[in-house]
C-alpha positions, 0 to 999 in steps of 0.5 A, spaced: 089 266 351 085 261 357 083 255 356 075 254 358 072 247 358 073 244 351 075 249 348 082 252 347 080 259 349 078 266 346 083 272 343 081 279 346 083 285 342 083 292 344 081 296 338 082 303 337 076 308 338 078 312 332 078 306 327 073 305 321 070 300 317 076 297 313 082 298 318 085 292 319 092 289 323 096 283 323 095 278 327 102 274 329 103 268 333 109 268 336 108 263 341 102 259 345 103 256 352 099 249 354 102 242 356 095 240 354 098 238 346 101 241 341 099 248 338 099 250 331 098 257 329 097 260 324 098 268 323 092 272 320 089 279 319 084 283 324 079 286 321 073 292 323 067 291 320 063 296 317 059 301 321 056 306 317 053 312 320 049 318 318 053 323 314 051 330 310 056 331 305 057 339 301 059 339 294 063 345 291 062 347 284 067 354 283 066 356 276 074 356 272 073 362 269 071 366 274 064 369 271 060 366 276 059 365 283 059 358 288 054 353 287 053 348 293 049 342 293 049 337 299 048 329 299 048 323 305 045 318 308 039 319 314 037 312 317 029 315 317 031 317 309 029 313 302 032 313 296 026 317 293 022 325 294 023 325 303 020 332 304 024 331 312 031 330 308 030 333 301 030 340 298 027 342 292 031 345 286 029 351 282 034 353 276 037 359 278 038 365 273 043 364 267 048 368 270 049 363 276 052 356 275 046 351 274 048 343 277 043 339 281 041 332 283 038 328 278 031 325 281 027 318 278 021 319 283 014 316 280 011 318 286 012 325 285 013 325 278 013 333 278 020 333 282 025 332 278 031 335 281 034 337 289 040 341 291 039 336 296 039 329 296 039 325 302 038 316 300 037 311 306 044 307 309 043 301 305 048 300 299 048 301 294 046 308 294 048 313 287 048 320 286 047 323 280 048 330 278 046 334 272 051 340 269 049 344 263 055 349 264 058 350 259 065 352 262 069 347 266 066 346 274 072 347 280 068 341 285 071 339 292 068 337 299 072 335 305 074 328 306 071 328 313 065 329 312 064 321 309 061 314 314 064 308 313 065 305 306 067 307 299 065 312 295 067 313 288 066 319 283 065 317 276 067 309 278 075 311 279 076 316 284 077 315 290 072 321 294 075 319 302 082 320 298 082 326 294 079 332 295 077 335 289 076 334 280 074 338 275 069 337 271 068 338 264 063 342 260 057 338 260 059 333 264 054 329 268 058 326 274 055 320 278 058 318 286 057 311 288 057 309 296 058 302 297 060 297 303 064 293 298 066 285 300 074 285 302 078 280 299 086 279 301 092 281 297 100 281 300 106 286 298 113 285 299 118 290 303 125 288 303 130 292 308 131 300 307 127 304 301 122 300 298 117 304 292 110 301 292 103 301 291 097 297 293 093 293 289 086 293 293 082 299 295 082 299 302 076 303 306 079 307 310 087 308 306 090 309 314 096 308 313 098 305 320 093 299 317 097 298 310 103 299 313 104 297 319 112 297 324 114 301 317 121 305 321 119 311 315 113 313 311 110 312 307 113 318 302 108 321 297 110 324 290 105 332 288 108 332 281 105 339 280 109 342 286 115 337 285 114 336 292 114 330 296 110 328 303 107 324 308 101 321 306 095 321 311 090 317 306 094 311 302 090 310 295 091 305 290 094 308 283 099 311 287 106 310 288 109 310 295 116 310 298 116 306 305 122 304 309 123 297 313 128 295 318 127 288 315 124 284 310 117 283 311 110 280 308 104 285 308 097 282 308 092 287 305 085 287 304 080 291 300 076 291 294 082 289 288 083 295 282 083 292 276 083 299 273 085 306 275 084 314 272 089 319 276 090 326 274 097 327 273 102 333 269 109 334 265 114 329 267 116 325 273 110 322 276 109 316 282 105 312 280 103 304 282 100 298 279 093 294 279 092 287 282 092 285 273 100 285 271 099 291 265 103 293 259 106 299 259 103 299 252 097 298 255 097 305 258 094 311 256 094 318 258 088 324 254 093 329 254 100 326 252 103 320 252 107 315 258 114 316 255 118 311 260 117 308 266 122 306 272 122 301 278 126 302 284 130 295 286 132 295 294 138 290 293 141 294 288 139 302 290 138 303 283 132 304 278 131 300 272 126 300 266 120 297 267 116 295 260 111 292 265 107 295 272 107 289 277 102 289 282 104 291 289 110 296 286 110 303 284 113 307 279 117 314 277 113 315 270 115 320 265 109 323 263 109 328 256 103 333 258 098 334 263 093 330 263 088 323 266 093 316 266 088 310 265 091 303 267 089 300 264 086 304 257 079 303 256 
């Protein structure tokens, strides 16, 4: 920092070209040189603004039962676009034959009443913008669609799911799907590393989910658990509901920003499953799961290296849970 007339200065950042919307740093004060008067300084975060661009994503619905071919649809953002018909953006949807798999983007238009339905469906860049599509199948849709291909922001399938973390969902019979995108307001939570293994979650949705954002000057990690392989990895995207293990030379205060999670849905299968919290302490009692049950849940202590049984979920740790069947977990239930 300088000192410039009457004012104490300006802080430069250099931010990284590659960051998006939602990246965030801390920011520490070790010490403020002047003889002028004394400094008291206050340590923060730094923030990256959104700045959403246009983008073009593709939907993939693969039949489970294997009787019928790939359907894709596609939808974005466009800056010439409206959230109505745009013939420039849109295209037509014609139902297919019964031996192809009939999905398409459902539009409420009353300048062009006939046009009902687009297999694609391109909104303006304002949020919030939503998507709905219709499914008449009446077997369970395969869908996926790559991550990468979103802008800046959040983008949720059915109110829950994460699009930039996950990749795939398998729909229902019938079942009408709706993705939002939205440019949330960021609110600020904290979690605590003590030194060596420490097993978290986050309790706010985080744009972007870097895991050089949420965990900075980690020495290792964060380690994810895929409780239908039984493996771990390194996770590339931190998304809430999930648990991680990280490693830390020392203890440490970790600010976060995003939007809060009240209320997680994550698939999850037979036995051990990591998963985390909400911002809300919940009840395990609370918890709830469309194929099984929730038969126990642990907690890992760093001071002891020990696990212990965990009646509660506590925002900011995560947990190995034994899981009775395969199914949806709702944290809350609803």
């Amino acid at each position: 920092m300088f000192i410039e007339s009457d004012s104490l200065g300006t802080l430069t950042l250099a931010v990284n070209c590659a960051a998006s919307g939602g990246d965030f740093s801390p920011l520490h004060f070790d010490s403020v040189g002047t003889d002028l008067m004394d400094i008291i300084t206050d340590d923060g975060l730094v923030a990256i603004n959104y700045s959403p661009a246009q983008w073009l994503q593709i939907l993939r619905f693969d039949d489970v039962a294997g009787v019928k071919p790939q359907k894709t649809l596609g939808f974005g953002n466009a800056f010439g676009a409206t959230d109505n018909y745009d013939a420039a953006y849109d295209i037509i949807y014609v139902t297919p034959p019964p031996s192809e798999i009939n999905v398409w983007f459902v539009l409420d238009d009353p300048e062009h009443p006939a046009i009902r339905a687009l297999s694609r469906d391109v909104r303006d860049t304002i949020p919030v913008n939503t998507w709905v599509v219709a499914n008449t199948e009446d077997n369970p849709l395969y869908v996926h669609w790559n991550p990468d291909l979103f802008s800046d922001g959040l983008y949720l399938l059915n109110g829950h799911q994460d699009m930039r973390a996950d990749t795939d969902y398998v729909a229902e019979p019938g079942e009408t799907l709706v993705i939002t995108w939205s440019l949330p307001e960021w609110e600020s939570a904290e979690i605590t590393l003590y030194r060596g293994w420490n097993l978290v979650s986050i309790p706010v949705e985080n744009p972007s989910g870097s895991p050089e954002s949420i965990f900075p000057g980690i020495f290792f990690g964060p380690l994810g658990y895929d409780a239908e392989t039984r493996s771990f990895y390194l996770a590339d995207h931190i998304e809430s509901g999930r648990g991680y293990w990280v490693f830390s030379l020392s203890e440490t205060q970790l600010p976060l920003i995003g939007l809060p999670v009240h209320h997680y849905e994550k698939r999850v299968y037979p036995g051990w499953n990591l998963m985390g919290a909400t911002i809300d302490t919940v009840s395990l009692d609370e918890t709830a799961v469309s194929e099984g049950s929730v038969i126990s849940a642990f907690e890992y202590s760093p001071s002891t290296a020990g696990y212990y049984p965990s009646s509660i979920l506590v925002p900011g740790k995560g947990y190995w849970m034994w899981i009775s069947g395969s199914g949806i977990l709702m944290v809350p239930a609803e």
